[in-house]
N, CA, C and O atoms as CSV, one atom per row, in Angstrom:
chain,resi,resn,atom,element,x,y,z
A,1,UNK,N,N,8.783,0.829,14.258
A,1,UNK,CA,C,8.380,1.615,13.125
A,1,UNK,C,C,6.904,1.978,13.277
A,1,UNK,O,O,6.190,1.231,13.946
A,2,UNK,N,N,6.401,3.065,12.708
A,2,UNK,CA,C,5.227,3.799,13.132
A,2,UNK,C,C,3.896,2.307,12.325
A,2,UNK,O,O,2.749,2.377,12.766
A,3,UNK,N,N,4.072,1.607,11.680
A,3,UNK,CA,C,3.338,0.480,10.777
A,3,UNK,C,C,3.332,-0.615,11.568
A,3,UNK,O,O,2.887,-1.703,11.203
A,4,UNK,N,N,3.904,-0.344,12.867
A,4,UNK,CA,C,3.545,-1.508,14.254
A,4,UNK,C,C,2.699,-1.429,14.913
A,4,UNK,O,O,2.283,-2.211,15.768
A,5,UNK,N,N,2.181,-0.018,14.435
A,5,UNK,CA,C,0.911,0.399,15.117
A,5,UNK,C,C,-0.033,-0.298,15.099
A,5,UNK,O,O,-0.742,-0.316,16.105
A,6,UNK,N,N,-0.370,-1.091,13.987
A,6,UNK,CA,C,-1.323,-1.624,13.361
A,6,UNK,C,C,-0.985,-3.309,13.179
A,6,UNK,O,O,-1.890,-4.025,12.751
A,7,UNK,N,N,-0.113,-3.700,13.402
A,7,UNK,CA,C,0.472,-4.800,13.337
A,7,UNK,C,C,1.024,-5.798,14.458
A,7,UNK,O,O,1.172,-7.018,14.382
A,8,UNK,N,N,1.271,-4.973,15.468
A,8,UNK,CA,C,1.708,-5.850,16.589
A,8,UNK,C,C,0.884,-5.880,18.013
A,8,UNK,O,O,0.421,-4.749,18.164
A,9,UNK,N,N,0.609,-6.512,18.837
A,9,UNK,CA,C,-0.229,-6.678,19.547
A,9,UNK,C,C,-1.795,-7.531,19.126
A,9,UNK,O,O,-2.359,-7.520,18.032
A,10,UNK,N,N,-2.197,-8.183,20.304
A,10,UNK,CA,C,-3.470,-8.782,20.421
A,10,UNK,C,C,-4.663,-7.338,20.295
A,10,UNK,O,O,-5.727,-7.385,19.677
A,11,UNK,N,N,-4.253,-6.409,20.880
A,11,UNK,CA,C,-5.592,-5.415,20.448
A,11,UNK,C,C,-5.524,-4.914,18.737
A,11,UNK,O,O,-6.534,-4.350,18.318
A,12,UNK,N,N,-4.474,-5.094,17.861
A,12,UNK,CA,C,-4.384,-5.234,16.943
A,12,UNK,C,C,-4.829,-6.186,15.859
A,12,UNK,O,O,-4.507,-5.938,14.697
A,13,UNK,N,N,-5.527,-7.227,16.142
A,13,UNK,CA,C,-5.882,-8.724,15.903
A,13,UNK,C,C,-6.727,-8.100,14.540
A,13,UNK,O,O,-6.287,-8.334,13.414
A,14,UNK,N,N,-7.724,-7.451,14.695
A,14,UNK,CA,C,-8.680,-7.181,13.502
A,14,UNK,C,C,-8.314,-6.541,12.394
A,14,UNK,O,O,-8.696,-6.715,11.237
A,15,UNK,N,N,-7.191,-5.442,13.037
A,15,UNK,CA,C,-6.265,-5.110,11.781
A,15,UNK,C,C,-5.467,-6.079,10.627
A,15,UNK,O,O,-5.470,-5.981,9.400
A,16,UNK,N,N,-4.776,-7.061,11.528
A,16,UNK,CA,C,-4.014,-7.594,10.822
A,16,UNK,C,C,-4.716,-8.931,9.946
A,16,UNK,O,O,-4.177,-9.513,9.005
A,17,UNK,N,N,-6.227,-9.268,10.607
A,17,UNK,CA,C,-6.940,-9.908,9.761
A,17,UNK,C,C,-7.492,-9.727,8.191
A,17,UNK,O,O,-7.728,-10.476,7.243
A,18,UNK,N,N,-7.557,-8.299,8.472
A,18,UNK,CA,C,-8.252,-7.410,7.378
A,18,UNK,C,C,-7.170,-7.753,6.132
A,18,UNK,O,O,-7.305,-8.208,4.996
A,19,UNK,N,N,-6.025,-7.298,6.940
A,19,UNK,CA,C,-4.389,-7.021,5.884
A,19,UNK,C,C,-4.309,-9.122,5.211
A,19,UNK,O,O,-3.824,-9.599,4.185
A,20,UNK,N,N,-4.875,-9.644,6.142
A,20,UNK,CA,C,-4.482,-11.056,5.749
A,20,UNK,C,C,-5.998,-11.667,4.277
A,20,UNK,O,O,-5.917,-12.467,3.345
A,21,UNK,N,N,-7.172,-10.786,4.781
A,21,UNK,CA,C,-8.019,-10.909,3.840
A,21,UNK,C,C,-7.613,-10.148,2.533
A,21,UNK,O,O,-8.045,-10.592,1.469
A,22,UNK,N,N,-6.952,-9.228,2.531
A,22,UNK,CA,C,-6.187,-8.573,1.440
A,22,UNK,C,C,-5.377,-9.413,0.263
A,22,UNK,O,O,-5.060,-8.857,-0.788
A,23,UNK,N,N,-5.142,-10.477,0.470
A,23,UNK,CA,C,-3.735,-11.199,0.474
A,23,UNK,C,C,-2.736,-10.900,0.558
A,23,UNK,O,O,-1.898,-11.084,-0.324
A,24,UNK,N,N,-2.354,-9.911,2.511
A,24,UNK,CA,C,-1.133,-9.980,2.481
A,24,UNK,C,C,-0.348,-11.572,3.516
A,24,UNK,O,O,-0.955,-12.442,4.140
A,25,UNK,N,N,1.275,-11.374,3.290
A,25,UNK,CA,C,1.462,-12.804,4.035
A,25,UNK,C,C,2.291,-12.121,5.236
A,25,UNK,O,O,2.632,-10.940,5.291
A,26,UNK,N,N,2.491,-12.942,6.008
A,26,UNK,CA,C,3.425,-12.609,7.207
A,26,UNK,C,C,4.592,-11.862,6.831
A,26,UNK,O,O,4.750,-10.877,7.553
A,27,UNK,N,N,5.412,-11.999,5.989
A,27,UNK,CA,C,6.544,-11.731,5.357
A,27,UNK,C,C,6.683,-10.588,4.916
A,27,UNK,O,O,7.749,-9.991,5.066
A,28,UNK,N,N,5.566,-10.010,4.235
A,28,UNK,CA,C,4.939,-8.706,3.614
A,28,UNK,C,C,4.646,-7.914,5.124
A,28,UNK,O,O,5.183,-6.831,5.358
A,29,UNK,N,N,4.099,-8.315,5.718
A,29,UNK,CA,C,3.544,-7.597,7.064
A,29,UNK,C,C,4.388,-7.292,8.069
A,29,UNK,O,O,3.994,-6.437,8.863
A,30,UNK,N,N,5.672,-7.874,8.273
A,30,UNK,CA,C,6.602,-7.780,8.724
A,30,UNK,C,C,7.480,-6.384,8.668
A,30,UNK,O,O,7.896,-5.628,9.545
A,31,UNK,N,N,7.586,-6.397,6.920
A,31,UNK,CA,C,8.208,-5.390,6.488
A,31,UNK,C,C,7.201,-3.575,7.272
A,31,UNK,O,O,6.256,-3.128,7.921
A,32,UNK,N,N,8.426,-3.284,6.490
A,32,UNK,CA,C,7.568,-1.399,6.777
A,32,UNK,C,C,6.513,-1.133,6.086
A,32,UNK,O,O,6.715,-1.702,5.013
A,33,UNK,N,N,5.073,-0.391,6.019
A,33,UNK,CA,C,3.945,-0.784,5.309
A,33,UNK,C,C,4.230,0.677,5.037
A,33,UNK,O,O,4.406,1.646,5.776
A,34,UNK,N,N,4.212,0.471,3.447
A,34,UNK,CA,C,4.717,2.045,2.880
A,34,UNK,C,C,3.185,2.537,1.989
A,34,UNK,O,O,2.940,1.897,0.966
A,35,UNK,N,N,2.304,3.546,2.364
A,35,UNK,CA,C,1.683,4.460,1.943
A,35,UNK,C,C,1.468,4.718,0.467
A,35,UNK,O,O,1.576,5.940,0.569
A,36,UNK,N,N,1.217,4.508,-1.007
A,36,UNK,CA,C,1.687,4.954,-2.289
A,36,UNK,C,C,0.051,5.617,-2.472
A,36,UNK,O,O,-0.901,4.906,-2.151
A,37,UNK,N,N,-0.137,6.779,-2.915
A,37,UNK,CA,C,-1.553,7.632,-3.030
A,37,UNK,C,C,-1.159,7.157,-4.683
A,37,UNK,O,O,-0.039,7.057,-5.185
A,38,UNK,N,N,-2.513,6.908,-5.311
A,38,UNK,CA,C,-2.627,6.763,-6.810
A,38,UNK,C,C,-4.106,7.472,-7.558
A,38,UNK,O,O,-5.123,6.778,-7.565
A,39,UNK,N,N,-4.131,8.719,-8.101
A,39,UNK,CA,C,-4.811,9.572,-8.851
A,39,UNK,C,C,-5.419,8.952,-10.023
A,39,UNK,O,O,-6.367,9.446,-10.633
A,40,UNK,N,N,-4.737,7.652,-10.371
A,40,UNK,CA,C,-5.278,7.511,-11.660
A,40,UNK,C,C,-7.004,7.587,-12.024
A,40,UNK,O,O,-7.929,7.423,-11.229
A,41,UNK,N,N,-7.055,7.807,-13.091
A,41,UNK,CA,C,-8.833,7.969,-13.475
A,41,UNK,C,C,-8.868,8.015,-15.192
A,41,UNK,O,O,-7.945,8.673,-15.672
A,42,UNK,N,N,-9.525,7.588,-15.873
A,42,UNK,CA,C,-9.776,7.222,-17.238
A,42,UNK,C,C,-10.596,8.602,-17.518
A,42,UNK,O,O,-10.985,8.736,-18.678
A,43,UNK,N,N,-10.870,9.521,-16.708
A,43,UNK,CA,C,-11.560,10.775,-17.142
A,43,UNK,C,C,-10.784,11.888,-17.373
A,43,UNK,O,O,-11.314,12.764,-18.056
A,44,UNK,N,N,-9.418,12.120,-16.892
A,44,UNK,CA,C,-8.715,13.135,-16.723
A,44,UNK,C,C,-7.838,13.121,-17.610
A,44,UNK,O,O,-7.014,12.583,-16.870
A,45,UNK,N,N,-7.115,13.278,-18.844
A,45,UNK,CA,C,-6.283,13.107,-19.663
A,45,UNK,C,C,-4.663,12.799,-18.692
A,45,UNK,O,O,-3.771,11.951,-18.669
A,46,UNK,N,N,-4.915,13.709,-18.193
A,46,UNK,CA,C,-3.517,13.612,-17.050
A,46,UNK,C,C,-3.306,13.203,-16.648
A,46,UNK,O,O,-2.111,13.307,-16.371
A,47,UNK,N,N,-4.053,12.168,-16.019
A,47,UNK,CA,C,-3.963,11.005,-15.171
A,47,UNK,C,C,-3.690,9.468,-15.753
A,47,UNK,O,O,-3.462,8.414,-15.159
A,48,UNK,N,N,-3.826,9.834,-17.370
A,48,UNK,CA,C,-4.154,8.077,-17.482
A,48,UNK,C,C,-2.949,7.386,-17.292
A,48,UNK,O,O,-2.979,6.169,-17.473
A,49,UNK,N,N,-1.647,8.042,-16.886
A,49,UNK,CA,C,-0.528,7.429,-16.811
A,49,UNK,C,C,0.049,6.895,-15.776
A,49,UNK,O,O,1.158,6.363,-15.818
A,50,UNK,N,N,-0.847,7.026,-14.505
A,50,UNK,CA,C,-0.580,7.005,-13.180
A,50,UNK,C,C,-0.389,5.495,-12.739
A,50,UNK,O,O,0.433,5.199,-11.872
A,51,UNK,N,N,-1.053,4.708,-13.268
A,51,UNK,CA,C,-0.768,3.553,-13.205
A,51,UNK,C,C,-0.011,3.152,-13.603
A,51,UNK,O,O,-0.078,1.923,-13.596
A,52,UNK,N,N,0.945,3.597,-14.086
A,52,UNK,CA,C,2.739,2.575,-14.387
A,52,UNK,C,C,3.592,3.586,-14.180
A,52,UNK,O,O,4.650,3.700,-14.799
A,53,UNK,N,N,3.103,4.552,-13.110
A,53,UNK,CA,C,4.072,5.135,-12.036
A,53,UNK,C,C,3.700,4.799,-10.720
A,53,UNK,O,O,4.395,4.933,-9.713
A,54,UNK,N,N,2.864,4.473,-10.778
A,54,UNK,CA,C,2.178,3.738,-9.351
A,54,UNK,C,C,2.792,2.413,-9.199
A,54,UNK,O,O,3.096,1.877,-8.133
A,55,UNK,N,N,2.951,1.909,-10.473
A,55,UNK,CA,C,3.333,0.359,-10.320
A,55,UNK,C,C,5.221,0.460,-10.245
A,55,UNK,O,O,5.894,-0.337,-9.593
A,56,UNK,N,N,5.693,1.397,-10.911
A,56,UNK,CA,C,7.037,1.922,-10.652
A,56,UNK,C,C,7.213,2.246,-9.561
A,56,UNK,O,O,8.239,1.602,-9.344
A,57,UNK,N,N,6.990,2.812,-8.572
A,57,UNK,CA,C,6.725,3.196,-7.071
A,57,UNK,C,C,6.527,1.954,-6.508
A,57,UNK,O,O,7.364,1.688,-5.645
A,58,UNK,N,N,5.737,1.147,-6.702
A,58,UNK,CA,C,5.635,-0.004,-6.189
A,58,UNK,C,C,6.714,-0.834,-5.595
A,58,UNK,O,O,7.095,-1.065,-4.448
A,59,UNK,N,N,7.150,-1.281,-7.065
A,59,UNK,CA,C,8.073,-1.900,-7.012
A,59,UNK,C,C,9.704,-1.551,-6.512
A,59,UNK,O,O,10.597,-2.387,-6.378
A,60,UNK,N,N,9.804,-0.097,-6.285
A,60,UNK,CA,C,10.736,0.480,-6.042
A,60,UNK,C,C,10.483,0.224,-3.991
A,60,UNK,O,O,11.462,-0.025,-3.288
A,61,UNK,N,N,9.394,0.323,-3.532
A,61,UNK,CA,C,9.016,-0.015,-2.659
A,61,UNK,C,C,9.682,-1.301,-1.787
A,61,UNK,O,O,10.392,-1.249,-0.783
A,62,UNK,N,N,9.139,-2.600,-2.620
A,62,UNK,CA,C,9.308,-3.747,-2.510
A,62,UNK,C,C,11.070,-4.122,-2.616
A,62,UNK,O,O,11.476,-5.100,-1.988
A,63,UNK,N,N,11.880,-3.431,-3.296
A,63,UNK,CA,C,13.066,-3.269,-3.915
A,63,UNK,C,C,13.744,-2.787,-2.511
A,63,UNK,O,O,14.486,-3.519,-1.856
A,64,UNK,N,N,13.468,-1.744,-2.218
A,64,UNK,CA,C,13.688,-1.025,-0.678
A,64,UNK,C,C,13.497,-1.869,0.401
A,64,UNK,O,O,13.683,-1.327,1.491
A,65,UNK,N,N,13.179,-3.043,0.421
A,65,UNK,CA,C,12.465,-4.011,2.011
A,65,UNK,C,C,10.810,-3.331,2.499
A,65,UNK,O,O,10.156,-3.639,3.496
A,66,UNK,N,N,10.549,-2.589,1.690
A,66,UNK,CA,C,9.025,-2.320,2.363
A,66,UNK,C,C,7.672,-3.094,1.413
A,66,UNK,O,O,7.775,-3.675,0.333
A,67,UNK,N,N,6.458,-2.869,2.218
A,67,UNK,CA,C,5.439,-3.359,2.020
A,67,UNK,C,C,4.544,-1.950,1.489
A,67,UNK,O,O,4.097,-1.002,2.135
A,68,UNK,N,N,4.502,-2.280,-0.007
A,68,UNK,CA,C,3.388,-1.447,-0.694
A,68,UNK,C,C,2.027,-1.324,-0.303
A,68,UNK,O,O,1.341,-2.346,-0.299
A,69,UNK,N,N,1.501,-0.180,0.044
A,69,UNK,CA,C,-0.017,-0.143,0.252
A,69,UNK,C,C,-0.435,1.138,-0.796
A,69,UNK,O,O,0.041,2.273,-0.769
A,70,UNK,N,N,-1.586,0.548,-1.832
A,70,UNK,CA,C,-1.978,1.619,-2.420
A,70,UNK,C,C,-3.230,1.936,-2.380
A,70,UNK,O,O,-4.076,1.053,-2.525
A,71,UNK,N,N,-3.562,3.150,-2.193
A,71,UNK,CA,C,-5.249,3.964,-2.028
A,71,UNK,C,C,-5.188,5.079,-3.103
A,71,UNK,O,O,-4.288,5.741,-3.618
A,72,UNK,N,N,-6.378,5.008,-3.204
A,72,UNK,CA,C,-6.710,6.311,-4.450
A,72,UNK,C,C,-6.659,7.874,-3.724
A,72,UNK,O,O,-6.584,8.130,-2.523
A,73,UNK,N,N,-6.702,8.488,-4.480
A,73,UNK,CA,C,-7.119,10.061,-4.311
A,73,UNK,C,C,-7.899,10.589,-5.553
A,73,UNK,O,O,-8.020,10.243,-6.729
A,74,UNK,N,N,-8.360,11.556,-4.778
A,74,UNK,CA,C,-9.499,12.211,-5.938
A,74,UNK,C,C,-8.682,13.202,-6.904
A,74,UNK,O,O,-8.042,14.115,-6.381
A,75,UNK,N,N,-8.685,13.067,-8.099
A,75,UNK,CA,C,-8.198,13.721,-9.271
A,75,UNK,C,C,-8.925,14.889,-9.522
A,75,UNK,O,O,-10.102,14.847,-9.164
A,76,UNK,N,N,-8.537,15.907,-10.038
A,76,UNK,CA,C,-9.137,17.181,-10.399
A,76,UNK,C,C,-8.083,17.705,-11.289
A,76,UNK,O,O,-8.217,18.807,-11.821
């Protein structure tokens, strides 16, 4: 899977440290490391809801056998 990229191998070592300072566990890391972009922002009226669709996504994630990863994006 393309999330082995980052996960398997000794030249990989610093990656998977980072993911372990995160608190992820072996088990989690194993799985497929699934991508979730989250907009939320307390400035945008539109946005303030993003966080319990983010967390719905999440868990739909985890539900699926994959490993949630979430990063922001810039709202406008």
């Amino acid at each position: 899977m393309k999330s082995d990229r980052v996960k398997k191998g000794v030249e990989t070592t610093p990656q998977r440290s980072l993911f372990k300072a995160m608190g992820y566990i072996d088990e989690e890391l194993e799985q497929p490391l699934i991508g979730v972009v989250n907009s939320f922002n307390e400035i945008i009226p539109g946005h303030i809801h993003l966080n319990t669709i983010t967390k719905a996504v999440k868990d739909g994630v985890r539900m699926a056998g994959g490993t949630p990863i979430e990063f922001p994006a810039i709202g406008v």
